[in-house]
PDBQT receptor file of N, H, CA, C and O in Angstrom, charges set to zero:
ATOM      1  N   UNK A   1     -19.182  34.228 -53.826  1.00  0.00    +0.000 N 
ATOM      2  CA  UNK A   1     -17.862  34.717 -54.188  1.00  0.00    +0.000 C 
ATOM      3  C   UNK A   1     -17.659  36.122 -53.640  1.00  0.00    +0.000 C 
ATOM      4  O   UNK A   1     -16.747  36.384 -52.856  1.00  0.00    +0.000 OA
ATOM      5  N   UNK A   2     -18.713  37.190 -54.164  1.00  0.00    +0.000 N 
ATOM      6  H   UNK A   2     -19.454  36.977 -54.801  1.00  0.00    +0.000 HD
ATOM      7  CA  UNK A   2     -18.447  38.345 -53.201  1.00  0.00    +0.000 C 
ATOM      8  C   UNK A   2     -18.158  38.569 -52.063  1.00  0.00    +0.000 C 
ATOM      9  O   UNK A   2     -17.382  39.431 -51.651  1.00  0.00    +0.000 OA
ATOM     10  N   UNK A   3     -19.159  37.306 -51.079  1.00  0.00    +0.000 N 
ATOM     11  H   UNK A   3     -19.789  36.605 -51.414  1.00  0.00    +0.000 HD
ATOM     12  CA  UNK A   3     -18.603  37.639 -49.643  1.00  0.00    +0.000 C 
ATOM     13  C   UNK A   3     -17.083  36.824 -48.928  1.00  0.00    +0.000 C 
ATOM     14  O   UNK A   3     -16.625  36.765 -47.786  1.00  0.00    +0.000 OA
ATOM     15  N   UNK A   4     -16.724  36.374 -50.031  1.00  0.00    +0.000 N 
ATOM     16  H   UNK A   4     -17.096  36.422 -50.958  1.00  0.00    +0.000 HD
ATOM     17  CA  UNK A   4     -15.487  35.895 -49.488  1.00  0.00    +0.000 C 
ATOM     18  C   UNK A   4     -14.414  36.797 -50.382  1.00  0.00    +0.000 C 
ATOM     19  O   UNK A   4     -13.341  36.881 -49.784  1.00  0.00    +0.000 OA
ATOM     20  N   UNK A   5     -14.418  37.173 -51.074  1.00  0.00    +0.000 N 
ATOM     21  H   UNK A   5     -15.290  37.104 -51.559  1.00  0.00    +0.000 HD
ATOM     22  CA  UNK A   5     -13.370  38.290 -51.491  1.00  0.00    +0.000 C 
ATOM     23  C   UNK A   5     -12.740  39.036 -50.480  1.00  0.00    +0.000 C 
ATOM     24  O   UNK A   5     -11.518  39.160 -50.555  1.00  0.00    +0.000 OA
ATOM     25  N   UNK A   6     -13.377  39.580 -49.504  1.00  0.00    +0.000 N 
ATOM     26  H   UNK A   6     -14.370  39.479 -49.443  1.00  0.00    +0.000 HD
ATOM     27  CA  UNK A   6     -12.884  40.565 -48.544  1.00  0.00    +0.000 C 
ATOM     28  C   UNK A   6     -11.677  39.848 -47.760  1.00  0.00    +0.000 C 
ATOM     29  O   UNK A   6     -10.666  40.286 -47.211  1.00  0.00    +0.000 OA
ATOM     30  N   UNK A   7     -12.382  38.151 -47.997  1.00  0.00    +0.000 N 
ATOM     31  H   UNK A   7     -13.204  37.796 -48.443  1.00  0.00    +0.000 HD
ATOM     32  CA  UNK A   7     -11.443  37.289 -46.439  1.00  0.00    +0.000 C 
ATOM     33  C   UNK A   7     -10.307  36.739 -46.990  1.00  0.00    +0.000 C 
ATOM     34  O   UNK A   7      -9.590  36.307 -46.087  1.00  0.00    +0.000 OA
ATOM     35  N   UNK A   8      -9.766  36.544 -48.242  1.00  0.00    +0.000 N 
ATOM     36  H   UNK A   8     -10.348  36.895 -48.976  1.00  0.00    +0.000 HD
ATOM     37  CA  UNK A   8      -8.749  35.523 -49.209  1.00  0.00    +0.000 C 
ATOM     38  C   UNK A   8      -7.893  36.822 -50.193  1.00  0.00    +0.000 C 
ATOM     39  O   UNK A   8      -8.142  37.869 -50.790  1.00  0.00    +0.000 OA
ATOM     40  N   UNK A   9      -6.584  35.775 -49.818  1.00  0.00    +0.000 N 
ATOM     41  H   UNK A   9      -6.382  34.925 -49.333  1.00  0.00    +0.000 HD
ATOM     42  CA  UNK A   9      -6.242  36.399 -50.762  1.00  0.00    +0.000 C 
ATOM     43  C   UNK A   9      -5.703  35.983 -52.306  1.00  0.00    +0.000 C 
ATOM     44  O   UNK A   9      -5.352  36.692 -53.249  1.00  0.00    +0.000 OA
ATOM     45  N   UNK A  10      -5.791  34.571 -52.153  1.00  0.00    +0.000 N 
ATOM     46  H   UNK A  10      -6.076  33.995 -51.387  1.00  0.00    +0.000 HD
ATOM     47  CA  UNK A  10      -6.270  34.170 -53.416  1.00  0.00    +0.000 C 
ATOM     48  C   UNK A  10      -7.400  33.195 -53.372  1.00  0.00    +0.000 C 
ATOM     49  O   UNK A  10      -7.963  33.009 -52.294  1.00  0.00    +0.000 OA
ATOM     50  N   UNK A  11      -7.824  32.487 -54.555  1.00  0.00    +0.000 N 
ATOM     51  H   UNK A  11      -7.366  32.638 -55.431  1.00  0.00    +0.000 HD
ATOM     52  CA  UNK A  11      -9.689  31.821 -54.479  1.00  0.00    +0.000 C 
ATOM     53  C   UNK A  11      -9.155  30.745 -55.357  1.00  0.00    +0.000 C 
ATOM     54  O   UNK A  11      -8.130  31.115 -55.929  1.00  0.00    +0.000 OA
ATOM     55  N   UNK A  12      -9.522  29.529 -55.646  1.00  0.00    +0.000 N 
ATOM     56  H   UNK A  12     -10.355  29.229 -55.181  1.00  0.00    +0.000 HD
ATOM     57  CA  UNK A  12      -9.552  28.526 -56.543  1.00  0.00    +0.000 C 
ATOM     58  C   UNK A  12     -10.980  28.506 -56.732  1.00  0.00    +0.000 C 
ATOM     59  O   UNK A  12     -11.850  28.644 -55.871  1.00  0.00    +0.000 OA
ATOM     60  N   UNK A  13     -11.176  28.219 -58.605  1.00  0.00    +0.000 N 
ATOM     61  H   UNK A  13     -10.470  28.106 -59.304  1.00  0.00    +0.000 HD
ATOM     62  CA  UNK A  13     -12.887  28.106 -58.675  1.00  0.00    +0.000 C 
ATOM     63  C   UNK A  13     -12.367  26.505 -59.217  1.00  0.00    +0.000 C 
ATOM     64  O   UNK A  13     -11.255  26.060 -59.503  1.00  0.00    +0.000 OA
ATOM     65  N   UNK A  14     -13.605  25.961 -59.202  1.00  0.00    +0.000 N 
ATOM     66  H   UNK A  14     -14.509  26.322 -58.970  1.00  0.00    +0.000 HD
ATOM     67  CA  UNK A  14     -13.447  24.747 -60.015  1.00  0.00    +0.000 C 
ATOM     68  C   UNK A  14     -14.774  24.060 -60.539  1.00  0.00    +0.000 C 
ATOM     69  O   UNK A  14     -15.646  24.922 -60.643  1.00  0.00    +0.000 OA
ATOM     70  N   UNK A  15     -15.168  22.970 -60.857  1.00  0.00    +0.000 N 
ATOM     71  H   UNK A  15     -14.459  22.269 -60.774  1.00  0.00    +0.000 HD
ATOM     72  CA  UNK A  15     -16.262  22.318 -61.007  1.00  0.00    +0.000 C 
ATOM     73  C   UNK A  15     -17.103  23.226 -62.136  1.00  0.00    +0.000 C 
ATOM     74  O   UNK A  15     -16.328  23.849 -62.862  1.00  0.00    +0.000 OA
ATOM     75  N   UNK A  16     -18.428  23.424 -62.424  1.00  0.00    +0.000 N 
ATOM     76  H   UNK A  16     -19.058  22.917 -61.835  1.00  0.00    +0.000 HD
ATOM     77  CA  UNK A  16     -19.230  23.868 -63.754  1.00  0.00    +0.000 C 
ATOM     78  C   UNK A  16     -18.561  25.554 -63.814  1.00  0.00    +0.000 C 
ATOM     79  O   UNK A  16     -18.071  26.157 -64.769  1.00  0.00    +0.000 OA
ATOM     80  N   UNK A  17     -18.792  26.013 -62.298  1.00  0.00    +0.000 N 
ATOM     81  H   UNK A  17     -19.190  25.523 -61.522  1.00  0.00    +0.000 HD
ATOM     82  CA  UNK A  17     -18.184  27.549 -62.388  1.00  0.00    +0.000 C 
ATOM     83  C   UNK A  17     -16.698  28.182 -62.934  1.00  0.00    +0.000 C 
ATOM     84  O   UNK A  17     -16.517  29.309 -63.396  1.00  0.00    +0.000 OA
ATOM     85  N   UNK A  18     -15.800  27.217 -62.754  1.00  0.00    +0.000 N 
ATOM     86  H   UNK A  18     -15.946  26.302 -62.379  1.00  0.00    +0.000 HD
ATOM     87  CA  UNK A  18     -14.591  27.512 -64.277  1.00  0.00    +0.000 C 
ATOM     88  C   UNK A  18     -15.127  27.858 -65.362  1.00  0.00    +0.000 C 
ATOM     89  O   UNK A  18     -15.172  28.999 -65.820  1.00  0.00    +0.000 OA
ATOM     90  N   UNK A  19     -15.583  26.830 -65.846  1.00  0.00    +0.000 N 
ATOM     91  H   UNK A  19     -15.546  25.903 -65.474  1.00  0.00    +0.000 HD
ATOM     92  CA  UNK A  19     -16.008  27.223 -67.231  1.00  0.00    +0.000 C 
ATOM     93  C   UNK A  19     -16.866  28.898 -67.601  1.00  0.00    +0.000 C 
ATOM     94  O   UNK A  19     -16.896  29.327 -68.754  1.00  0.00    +0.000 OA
ATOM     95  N   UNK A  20     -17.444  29.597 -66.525  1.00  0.00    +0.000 N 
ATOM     96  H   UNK A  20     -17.420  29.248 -65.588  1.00  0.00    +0.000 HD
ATOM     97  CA  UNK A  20     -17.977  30.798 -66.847  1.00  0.00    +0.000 C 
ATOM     98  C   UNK A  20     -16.615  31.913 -66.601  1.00  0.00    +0.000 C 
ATOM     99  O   UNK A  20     -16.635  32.997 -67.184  1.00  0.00    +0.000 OA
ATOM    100  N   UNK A  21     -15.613  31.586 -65.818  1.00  0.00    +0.000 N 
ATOM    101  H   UNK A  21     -15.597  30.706 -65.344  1.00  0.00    +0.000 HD
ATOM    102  CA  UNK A  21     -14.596  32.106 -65.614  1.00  0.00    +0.000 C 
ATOM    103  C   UNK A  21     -13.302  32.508 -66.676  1.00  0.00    +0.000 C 
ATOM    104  O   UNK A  21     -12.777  33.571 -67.006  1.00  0.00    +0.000 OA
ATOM    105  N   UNK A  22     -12.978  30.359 -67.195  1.00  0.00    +0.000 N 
ATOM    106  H   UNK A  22     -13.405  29.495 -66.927  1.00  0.00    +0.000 HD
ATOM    107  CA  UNK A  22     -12.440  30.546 -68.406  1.00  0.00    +0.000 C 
ATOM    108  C   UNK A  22     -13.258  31.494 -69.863  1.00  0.00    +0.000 C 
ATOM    109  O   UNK A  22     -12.811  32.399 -70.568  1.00  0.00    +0.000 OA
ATOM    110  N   UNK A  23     -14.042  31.079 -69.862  1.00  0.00    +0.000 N 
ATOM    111  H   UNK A  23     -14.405  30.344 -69.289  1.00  0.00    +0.000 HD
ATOM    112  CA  UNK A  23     -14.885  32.243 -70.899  1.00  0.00    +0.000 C 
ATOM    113  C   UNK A  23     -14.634  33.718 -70.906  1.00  0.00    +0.000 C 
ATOM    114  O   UNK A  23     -14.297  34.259 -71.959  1.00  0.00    +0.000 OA
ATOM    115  N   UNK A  24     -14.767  34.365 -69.865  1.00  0.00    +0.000 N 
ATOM    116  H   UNK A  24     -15.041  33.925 -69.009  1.00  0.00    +0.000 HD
ATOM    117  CA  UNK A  24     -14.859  35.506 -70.085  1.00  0.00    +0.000 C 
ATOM    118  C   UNK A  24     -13.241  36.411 -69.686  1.00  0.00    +0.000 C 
ATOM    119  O   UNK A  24     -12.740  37.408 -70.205  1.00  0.00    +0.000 OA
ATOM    120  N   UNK A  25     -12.713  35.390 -68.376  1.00  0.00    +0.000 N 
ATOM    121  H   UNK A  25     -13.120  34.580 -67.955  1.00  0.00    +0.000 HD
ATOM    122  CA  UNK A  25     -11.255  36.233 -68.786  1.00  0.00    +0.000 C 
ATOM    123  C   UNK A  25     -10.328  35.413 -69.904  1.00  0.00    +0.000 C 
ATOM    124  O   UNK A  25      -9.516  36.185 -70.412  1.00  0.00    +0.000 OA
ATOM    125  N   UNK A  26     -10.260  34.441 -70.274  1.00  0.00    +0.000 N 
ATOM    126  H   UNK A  26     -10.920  33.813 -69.862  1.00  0.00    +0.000 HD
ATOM    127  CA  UNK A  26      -9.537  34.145 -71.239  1.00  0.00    +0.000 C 
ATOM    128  C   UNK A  26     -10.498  33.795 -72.594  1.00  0.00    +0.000 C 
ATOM    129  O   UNK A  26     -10.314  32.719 -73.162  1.00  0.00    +0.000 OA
ATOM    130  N   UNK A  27     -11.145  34.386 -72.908  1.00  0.00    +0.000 N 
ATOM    131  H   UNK A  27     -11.294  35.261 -72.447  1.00  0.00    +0.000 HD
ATOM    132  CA  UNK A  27     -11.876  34.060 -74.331  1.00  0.00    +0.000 C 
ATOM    133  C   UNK A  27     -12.220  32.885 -74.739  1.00  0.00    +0.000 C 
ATOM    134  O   UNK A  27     -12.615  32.644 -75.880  1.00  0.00    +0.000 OA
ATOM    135  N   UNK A  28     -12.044  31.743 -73.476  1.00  0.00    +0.000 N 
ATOM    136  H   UNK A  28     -11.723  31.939 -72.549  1.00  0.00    +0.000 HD
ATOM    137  CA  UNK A  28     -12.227  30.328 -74.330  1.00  0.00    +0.000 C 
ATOM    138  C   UNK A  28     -13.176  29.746 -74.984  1.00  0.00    +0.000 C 
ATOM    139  O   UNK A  28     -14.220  30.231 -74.547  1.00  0.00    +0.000 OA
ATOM    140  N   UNK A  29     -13.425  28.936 -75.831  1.00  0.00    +0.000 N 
ATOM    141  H   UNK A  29     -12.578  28.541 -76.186  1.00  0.00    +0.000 HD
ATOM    142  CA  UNK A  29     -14.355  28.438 -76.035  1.00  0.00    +0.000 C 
ATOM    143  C   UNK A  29     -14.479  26.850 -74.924  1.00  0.00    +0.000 C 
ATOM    144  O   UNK A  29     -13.702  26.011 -74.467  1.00  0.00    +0.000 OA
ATOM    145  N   UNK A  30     -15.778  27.108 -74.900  1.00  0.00    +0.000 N 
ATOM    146  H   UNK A  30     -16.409  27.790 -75.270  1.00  0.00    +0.000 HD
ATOM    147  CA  UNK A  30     -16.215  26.160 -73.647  1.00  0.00    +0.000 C 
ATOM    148  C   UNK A  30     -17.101  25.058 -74.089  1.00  0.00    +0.000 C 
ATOM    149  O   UNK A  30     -17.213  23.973 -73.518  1.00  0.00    +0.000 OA
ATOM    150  N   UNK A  31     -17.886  25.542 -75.453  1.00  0.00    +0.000 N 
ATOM    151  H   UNK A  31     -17.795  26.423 -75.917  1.00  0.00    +0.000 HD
ATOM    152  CA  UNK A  31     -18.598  24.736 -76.680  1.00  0.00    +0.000 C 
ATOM    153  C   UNK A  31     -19.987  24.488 -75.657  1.00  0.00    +0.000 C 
ATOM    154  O   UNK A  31     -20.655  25.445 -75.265  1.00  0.00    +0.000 OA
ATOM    155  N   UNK A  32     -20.299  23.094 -75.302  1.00  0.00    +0.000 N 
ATOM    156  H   UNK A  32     -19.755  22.317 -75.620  1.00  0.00    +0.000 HD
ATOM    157  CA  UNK A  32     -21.703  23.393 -74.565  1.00  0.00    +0.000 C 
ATOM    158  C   UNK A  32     -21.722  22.653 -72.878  1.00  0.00    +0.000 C 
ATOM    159  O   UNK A  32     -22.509  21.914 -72.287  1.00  0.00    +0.000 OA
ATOM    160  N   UNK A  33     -20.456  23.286 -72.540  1.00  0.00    +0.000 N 
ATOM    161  H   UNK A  33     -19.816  23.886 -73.020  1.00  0.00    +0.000 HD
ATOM    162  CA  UNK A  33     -20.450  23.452 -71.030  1.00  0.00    +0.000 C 
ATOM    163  C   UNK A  33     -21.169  24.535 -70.283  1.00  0.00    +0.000 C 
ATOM    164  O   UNK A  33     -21.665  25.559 -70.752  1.00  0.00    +0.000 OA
ATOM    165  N   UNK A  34     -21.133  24.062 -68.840  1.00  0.00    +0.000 N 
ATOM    166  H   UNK A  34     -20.729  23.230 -68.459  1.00  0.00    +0.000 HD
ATOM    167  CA  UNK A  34     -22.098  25.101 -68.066  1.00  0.00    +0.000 C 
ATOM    168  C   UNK A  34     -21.443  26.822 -68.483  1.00  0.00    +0.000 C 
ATOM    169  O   UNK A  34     -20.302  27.133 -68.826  1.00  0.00    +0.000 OA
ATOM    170  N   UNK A  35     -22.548  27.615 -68.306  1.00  0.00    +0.000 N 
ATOM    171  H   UNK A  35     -23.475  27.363 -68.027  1.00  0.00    +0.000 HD
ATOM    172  CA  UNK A  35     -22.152  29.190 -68.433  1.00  0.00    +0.000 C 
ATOM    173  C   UNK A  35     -22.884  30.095 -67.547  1.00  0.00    +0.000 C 
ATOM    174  O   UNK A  35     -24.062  30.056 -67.902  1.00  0.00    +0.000 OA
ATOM    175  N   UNK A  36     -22.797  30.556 -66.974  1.00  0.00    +0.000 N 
ATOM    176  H   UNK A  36     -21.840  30.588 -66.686  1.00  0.00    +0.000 HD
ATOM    177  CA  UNK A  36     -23.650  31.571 -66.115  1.00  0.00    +0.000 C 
ATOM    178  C   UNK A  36     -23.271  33.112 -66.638  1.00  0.00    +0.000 C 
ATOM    179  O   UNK A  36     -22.388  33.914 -66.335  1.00  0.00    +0.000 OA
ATOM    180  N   UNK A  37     -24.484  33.116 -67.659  1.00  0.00    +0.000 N 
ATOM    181  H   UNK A  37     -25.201  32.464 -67.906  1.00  0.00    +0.000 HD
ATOM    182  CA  UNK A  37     -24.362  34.265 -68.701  1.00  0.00    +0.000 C 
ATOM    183  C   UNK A  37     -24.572  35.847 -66.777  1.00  0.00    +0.000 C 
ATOM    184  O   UNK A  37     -23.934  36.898 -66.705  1.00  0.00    +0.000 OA
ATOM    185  N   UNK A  38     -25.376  35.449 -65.930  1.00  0.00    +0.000 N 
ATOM    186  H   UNK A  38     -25.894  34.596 -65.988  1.00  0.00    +0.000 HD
ATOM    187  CA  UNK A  38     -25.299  36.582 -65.170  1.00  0.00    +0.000 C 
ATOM    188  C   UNK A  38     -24.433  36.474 -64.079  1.00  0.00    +0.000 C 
ATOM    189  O   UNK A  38     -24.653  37.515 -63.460  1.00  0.00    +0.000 OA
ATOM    190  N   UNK A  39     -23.798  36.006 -63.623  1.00  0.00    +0.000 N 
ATOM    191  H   UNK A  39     -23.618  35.161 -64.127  1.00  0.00    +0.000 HD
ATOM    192  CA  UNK A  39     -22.564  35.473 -63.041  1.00  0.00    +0.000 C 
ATOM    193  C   UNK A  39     -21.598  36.096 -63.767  1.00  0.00    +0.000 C 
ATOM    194  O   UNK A  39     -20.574  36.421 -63.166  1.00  0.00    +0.000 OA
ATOM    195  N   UNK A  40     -21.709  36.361 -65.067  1.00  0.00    +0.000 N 
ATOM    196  H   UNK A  40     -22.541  36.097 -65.555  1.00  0.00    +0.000 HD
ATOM    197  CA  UNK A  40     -19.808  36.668 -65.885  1.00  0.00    +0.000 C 
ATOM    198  C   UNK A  40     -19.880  38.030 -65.646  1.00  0.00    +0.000 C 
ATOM    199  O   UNK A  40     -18.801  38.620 -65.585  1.00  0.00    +0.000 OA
ATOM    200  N   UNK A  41     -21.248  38.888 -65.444  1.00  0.00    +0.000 N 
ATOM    201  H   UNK A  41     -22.124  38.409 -65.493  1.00  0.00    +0.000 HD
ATOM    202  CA  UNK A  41     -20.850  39.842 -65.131  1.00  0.00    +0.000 C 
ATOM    203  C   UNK A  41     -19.871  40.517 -63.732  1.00  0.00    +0.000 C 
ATOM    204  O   UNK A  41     -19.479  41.676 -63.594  1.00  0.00    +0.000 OA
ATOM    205  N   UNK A  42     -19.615  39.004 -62.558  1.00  0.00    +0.000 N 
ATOM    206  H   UNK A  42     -19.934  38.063 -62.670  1.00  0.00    +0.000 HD
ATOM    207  CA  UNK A  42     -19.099  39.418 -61.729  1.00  0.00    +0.000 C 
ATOM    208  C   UNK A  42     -17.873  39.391 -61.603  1.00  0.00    +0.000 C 
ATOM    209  O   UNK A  42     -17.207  39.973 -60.746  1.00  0.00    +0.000 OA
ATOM    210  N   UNK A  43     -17.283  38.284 -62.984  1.00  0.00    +0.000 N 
ATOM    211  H   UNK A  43     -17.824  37.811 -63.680  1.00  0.00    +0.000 HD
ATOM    212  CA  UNK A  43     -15.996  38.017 -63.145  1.00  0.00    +0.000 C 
ATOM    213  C   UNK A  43     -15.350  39.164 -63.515  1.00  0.00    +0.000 C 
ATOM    214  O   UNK A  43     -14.272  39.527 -63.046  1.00  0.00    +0.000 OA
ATOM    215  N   UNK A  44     -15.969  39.728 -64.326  1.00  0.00    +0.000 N 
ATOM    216  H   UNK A  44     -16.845  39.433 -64.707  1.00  0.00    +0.000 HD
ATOM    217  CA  UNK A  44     -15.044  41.659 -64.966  1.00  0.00    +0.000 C 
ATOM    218  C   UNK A  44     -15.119  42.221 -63.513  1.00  0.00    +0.000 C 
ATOM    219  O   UNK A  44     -14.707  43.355 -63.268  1.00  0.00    +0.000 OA
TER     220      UNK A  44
């Protein structure tokens, strides 16, 4: 994801990696879907 930031100017995520996305910018609960607890730090 970092190295394509520079090239887009918008990104679609989809597949298990939403779910770490919806979590942390919209507060969702995701219950016991995938999470990439060190990954969310890249979403902030």
């Amino acid at each position: 994801i970092n190295n394509m930031l520079d090239k887009v100017d918008e990104m679609i995520i989809g597949g298990g990696m939403a779910f770490t996305f919806l979590k942390v910018l919209n507060n969702m609960e995701i219950g016991t879907s995938l999470f990439d607890g060190e990954g969310a730090g890249i979403v902030k």
